[in-house]
Backbone as JSON Lines, residues from 0, in Angstrom:
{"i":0,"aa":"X","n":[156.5,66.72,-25.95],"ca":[156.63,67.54,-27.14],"c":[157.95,67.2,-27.83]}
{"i":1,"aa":"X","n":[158.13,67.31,-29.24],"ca":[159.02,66.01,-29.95],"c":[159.78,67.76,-30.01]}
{"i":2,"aa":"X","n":[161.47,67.97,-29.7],"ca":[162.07,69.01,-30.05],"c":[162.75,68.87,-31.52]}
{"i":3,"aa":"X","n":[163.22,67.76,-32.15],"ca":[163.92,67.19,-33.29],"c":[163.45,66.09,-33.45]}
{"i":4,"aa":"X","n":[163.33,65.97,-34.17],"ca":[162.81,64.6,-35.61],"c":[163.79,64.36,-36.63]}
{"i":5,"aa":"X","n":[163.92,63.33,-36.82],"ca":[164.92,62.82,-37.77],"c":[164.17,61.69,-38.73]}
{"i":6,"aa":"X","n":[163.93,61.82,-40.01],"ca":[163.5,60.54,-40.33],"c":[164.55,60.74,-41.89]}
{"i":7,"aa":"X","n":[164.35,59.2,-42.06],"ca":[165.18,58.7,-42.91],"c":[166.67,59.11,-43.37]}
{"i":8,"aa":"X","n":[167.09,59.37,-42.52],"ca":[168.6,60.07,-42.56],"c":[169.73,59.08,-43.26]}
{"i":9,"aa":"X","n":[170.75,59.34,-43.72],"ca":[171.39,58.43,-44.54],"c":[172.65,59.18,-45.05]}
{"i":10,"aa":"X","n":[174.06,58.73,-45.11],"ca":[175.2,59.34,-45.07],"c":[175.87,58.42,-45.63]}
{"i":11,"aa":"X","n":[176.79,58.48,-46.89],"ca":[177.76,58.2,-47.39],"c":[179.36,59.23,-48.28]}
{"i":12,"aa":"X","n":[180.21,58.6,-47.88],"ca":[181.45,59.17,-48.41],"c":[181.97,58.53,-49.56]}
{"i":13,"aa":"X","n":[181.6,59.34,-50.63],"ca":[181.64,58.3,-51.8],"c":[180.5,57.55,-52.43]}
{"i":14,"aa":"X","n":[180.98,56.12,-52.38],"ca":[180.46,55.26,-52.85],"c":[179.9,54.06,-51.59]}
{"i":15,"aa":"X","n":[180.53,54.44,-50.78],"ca":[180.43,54.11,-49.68],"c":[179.65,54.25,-48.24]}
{"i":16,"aa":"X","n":[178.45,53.47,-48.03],"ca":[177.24,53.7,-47.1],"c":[177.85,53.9,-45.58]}
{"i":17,"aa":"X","n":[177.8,54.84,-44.93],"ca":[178.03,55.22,-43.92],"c":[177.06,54.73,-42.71]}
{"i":18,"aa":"X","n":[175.76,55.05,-42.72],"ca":[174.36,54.54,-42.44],"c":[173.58,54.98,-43.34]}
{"i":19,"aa":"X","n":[172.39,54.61,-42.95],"ca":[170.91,54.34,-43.68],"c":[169.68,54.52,-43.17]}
{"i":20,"aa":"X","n":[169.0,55.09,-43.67],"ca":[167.56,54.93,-43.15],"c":[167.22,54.73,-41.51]}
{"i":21,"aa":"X","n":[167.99,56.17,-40.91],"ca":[168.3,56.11,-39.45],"c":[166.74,57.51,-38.77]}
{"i":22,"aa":"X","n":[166.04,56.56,-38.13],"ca":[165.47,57.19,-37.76],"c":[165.24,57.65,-36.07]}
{"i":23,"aa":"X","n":[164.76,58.69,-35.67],"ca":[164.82,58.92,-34.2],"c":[164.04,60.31,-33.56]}
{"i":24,"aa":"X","n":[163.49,60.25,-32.37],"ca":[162.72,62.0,-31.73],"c":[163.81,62.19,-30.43]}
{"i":25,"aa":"X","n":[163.83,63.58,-31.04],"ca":[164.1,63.95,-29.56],"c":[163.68,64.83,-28.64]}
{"i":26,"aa":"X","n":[162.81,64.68,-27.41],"ca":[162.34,65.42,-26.86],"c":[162.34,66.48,-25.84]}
{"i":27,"aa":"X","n":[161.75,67.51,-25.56],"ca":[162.23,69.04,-25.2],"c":[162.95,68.54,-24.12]}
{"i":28,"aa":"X","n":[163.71,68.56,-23.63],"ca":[164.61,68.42,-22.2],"c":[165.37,67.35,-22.28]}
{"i":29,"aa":"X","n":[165.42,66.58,-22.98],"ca":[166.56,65.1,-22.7],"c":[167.63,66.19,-23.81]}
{"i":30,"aa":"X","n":[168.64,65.04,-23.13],"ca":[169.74,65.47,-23.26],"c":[170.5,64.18,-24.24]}
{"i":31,"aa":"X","n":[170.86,63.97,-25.16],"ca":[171.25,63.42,-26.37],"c":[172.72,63.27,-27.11]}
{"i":32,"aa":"X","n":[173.44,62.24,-27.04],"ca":[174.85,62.13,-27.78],"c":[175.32,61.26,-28.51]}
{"i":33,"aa":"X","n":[175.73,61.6,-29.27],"ca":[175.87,60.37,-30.88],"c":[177.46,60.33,-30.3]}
{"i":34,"aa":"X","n":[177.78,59.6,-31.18],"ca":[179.1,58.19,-31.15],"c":[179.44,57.9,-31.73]}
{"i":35,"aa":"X","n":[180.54,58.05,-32.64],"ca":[180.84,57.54,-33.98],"c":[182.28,56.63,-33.36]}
């Protein structure tokens, strides 16, 4: 069972592309950590 969905996500400061067209699921029990 998908708990979060992300589609086409995309972030800039400015004028300036941060990312793009970031897609991803996340499902009921995993455990998940972004990284910048």
């Amino acid at each position: 069972m998908t708990y979060l969905e992300v589609d086409n996500l995309s972030k800039r400061f400015g004028k300036t592309p941060v990312f793009q067209d970031i897609h991803f699921q996340i499902a009921e029990g995993e455990l998940v950590t972004l990284l910048g």
